[in-house]
C-alpha positions as CSV (number, residue, x, y, z in Angstrom):
1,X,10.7,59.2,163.0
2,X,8.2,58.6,160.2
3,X,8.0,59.9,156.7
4,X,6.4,58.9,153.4
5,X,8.9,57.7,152.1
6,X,9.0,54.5,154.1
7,X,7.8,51.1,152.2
8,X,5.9,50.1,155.4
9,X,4.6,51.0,158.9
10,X,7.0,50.3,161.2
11,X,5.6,49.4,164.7
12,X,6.9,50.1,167.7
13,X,7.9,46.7,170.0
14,X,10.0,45.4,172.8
15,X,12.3,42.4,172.9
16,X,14.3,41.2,175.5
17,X,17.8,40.4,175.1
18,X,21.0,39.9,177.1
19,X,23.1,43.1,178.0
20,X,26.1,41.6,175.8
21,X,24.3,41.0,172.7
22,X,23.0,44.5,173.0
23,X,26.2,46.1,173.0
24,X,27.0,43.7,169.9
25,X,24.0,44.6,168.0
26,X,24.6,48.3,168.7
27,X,28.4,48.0,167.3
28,X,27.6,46.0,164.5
29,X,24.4,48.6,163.5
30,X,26.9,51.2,163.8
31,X,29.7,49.5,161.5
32,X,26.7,48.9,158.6
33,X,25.8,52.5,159.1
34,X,21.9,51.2,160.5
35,X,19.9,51.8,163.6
36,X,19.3,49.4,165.9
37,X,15.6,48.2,164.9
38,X,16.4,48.3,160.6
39,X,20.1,46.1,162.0
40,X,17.8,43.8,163.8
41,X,14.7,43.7,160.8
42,X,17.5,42.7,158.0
43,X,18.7,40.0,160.0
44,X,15.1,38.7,161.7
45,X,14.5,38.3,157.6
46,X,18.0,36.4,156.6
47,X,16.8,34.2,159.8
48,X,13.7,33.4,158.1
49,X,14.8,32.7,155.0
50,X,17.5,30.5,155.3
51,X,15.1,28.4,157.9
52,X,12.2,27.9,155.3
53,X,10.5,25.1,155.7
């Protein structure tokens, strides 16, 4: 779902992950009120910048 309003293209990927961490990405997305793919953007980021070289 696209609109305007969005700061940047979003692009549409796959990654490959266990079945367990799925189900605990999907329940923690839930609990922060995110989808899936923003859940998994904001934390991709935090990843990146605590490991800056």
């Amino acid at each position: 779902m696209s609109t305007n309003l969005q700061k940047f293209k979003r692009e549409t990927k796959q990654i490959r992950i266990s079945a367990d961490l799925h189900k605990e990405v999907k329940l923690r997305s839930i609990e922060c009120g995110m989808t899936i793919s923003k859940f998994v953007d904001k934390i991709i980021k935090k990843y990146f910048k605590l490991n800056k070289n």
